[in-house]
C-alpha positions as CSV (number, residue, x, y, z in Angstrom):
1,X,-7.6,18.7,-18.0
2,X,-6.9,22.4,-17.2
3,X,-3.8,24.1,-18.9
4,X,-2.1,26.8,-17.9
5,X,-0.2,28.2,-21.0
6,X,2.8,30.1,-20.3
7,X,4.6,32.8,-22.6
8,X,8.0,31.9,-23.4
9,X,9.9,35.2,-22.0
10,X,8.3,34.5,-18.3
11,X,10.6,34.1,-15.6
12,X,9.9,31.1,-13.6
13,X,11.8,30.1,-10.7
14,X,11.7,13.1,15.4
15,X,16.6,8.4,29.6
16,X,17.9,7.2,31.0
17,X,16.3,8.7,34.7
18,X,14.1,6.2,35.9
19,X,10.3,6.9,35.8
20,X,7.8,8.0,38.6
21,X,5.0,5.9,39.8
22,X,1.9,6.5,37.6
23,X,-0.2,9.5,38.9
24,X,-3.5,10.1,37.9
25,X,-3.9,9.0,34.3
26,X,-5.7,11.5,32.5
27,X,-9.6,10.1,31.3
28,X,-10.8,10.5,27.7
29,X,-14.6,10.1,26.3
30,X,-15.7,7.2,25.3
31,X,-16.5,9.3,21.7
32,X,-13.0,10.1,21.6
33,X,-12.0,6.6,21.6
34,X,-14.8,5.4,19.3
35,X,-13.6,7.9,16.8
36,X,-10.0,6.9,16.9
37,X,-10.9,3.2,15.4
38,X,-7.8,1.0,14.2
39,X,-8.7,2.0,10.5
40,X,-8.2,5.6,10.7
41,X,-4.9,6.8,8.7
42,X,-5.2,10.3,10.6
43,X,-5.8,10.8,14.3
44,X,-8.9,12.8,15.6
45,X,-7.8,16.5,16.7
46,X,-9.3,15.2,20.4
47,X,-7.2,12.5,20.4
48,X,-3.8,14.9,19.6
49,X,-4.9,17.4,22.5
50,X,-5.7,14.5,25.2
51,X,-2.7,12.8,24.6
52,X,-0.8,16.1,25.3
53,X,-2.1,16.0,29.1
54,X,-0.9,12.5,28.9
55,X,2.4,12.7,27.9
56,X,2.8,16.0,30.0
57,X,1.9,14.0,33.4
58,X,3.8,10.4,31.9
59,X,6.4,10.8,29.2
60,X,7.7,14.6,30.1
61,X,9.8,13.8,33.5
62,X,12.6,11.6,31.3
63,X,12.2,13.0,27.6
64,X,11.5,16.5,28.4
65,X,8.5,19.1,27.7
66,X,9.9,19.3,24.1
67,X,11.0,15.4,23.7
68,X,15.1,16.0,23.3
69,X,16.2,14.8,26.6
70,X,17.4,11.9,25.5
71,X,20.7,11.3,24.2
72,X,19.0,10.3,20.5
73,X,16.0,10.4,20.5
74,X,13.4,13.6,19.6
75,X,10.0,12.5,19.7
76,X,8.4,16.1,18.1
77,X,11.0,15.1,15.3
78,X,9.9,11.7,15.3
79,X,13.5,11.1,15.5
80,X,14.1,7.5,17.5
81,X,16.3,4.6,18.5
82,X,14.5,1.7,16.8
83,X,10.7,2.9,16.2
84,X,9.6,3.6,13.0
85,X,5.7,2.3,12.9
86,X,2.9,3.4,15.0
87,X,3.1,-0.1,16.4
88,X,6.4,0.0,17.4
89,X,5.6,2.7,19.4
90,X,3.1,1.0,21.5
91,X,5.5,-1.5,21.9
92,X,7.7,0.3,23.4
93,X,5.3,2.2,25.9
94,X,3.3,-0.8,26.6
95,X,6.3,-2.9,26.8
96,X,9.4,-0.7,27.9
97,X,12.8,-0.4,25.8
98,X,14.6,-2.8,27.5
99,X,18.1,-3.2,29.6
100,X,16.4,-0.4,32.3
101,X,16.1,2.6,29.9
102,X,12.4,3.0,29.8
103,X,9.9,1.2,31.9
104,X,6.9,-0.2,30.7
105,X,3.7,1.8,30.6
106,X,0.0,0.4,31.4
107,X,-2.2,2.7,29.6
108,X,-5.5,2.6,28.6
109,X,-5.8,1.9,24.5
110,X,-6.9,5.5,24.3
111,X,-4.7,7.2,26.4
112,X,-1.9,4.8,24.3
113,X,-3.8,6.2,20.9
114,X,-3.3,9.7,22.5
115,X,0.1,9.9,23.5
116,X,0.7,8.6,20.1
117,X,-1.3,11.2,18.0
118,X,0.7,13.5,19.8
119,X,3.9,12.3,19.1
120,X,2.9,12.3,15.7
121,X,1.5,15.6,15.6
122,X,4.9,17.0,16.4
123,X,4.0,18.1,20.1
124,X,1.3,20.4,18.3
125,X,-2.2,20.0,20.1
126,X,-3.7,21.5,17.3
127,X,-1.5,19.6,14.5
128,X,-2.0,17.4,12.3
129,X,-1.8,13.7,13.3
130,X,-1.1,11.2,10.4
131,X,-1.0,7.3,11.2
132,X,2.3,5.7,10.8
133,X,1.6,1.7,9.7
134,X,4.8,-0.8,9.1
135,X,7.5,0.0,6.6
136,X,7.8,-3.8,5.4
137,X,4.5,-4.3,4.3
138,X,4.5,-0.6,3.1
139,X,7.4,-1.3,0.6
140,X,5.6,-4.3,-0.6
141,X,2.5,-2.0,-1.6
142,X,5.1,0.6,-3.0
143,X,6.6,-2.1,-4.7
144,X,3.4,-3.6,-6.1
145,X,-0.2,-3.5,-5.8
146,X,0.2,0.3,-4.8
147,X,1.8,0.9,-8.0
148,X,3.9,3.5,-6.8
149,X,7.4,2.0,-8.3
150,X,5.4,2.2,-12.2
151,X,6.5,5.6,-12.0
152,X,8.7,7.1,-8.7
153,X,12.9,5.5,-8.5
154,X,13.9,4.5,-5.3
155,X,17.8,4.1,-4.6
156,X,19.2,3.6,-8.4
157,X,15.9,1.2,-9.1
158,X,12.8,2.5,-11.2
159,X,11.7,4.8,-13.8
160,X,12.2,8.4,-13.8
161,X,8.9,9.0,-15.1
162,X,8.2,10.6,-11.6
163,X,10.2,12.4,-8.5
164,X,13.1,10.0,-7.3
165,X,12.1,9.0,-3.5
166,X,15.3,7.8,-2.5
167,X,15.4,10.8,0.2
168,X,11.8,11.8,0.4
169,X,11.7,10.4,4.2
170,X,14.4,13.3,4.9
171,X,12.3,16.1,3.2
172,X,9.0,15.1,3.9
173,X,6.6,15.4,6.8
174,X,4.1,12.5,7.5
175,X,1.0,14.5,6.6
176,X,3.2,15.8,3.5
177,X,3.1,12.1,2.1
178,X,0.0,11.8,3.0
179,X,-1.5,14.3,1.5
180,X,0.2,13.3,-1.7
181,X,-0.8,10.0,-1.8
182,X,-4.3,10.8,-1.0
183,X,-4.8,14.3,-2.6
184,X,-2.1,14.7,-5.3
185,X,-3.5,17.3,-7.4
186,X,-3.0,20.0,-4.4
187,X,-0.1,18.8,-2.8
188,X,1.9,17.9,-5.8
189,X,5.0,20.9,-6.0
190,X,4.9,23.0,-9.1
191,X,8.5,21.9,-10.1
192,X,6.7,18.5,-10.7
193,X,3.7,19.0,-12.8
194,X,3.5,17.7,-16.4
195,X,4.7,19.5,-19.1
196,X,4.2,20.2,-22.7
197,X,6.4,21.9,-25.1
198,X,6.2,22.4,-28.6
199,X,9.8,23.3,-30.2
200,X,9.6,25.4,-33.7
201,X,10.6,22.3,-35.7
202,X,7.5,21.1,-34.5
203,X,8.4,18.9,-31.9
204,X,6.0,17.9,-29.3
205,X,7.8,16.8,-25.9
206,X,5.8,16.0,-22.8
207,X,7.4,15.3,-19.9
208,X,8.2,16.3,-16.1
209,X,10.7,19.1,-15.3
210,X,13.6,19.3,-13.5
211,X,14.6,22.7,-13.4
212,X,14.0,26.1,-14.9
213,X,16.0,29.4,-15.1
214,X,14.8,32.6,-17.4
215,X,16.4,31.5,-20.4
216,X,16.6,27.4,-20.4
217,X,14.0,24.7,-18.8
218,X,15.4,21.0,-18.2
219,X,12.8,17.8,-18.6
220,X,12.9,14.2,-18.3
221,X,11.0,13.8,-20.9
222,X,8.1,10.6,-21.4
223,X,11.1,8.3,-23.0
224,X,13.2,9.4,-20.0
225,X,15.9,11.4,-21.8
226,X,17.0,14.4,-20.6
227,X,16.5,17.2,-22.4
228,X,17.7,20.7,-21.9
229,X,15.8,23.5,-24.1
230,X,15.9,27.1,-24.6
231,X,13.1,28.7,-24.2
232,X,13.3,31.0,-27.9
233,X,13.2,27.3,-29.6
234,X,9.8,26.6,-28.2
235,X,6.4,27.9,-29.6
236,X,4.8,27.2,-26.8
237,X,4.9,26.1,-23.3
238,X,2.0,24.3,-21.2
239,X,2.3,23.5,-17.1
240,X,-0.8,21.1,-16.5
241,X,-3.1,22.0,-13.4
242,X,-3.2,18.5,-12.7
243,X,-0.8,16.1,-11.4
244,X,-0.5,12.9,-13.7
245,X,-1.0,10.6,-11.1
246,X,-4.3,10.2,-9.4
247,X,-5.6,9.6,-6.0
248,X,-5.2,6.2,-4.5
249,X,-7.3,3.1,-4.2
250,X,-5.4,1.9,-1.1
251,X,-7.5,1.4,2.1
252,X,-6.6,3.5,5.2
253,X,-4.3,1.3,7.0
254,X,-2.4,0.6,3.4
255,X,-1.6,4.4,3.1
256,X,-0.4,4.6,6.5
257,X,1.9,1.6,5.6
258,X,3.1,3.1,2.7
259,X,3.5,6.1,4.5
260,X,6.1,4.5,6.3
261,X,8.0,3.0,4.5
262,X,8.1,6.3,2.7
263,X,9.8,7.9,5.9
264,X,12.7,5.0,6.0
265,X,13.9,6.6,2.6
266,X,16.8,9.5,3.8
267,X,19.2,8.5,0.9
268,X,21.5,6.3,2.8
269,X,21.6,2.6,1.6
């Protein structure tokens, strides 16, 4: 494991208008559909910028170039109604919303798998395009064979071992959570790196900090107390290089479930 030591005096600090007949529907390679299989967690950048033309010609009349027009809903946000899942979204496009408010769209599965990777990539033709899968059996992995709740607290239940995620869907970005569930050792925030401290009565204390200030640094520490030290008590100081927590043994489409459920946590019960 790789230590960085630090010296004691450092400072640290997502209409109602009815829709148009279909026009021309815009064609995509049969590679680009081959490379967008069912088991991907991240859509292919081909897929984002085809399914830009798409929603252009299909889905920009009623929602707007931007996705705002509708009282509600902002689809570069991924702000919605009732969507939360990838497949909820092709629901609603294949099927329409219901009661007259959006028709039902018969795409092709990779113009569908288009539009979507757009959506997803925040209207961004060149962004990144993470696969959302279902919140329900996503907080059944989080809850269990994902291990996620050994460590992370969730809405007053859990350890605090690890960052509470009871709001992480607020502050978060799909391909954020992604990336942290898949990669954790470059996407994890400094703030949240393990920590080692060694106080001059000889006390070791490892733990995960909460905050620091020139003088002070506040951990949770590996019994979960809180403990708040100043920094001329300590002898020494160590932020690991490497988060605690390593990469995942999920499968594809389990990461994209956890992902959201993940995005259904904004701290409101």
């Amino acid at each position: 494991m790789k230590i960085r030591i630090w010296r004691i005096t450092r400072l640290c600090t997502l209409s109602t208008l009815p829709a148009l007949a279909f026009s021309v529907l815009i064609a995509m390679s049969a590679h680009q559909a081959q490379a967008q299989e069912a088991g991907d967690h991240q859509y292919t950048s081909e897929a984002v910028e085809a399914g830009s033309q798409v929603y252009t010609q299909q889905c920009a009349l009623c929602h707007g170039p931007q996705g705002a027009l509708v009282d509600g809903i902002n689809l570069s946000i991924g702000q919605f109604r009732t969507v939360q899942s990838d497949t909820d979204l092709r629901q609603v496009i294949g099927e329409g919303a219901g009661e007259g408010r959006m028709p039902a769209f018969s795409l092709r599965a990779e113009e569908l798998n288009g539009v979507i990777a757009f959506i997803r990539a925040g209207f961004d033709p060149e962004g990144e395009a993470v696969k959302i899968g279902d919140p329900i059996r996503g907080k059944t992995l989080f809850e269990g064979e994902g291990q996620c709740a050994d460590c992370h607290r969730v809405r007053g239940v859990g350890p605090r071992t690890a960052p509470d995620l009871s709001n992480i869907g607020a502050i978060r970005t799909p391909a954020s959570l992604q990336r942290n569930i898949l990669d954790p050792a470059t996407a994890l925030l400094p703030i949240n790196r393990p920590v080692r401290l060694v106080t001059r009565n000889e006390e070791t204390i490892v733990g995960r900090r909460l905050n620091e200030d020139t003088y002070t640094v506040q951990i949770i520490d590996s019994q979960e107390r809180l403990r708040s030290l100043k920094k001329t008590d300590l002898v020494s100081y160590e932020i690991s290089d490497e988060p605690s927590k390593q990469p995942t043994t999920m499968s594809s489409d389990e990461v994209a479930d956890v992902i959201g459920y993940l995005l259904t946590l904004r701290g409101l019960e």
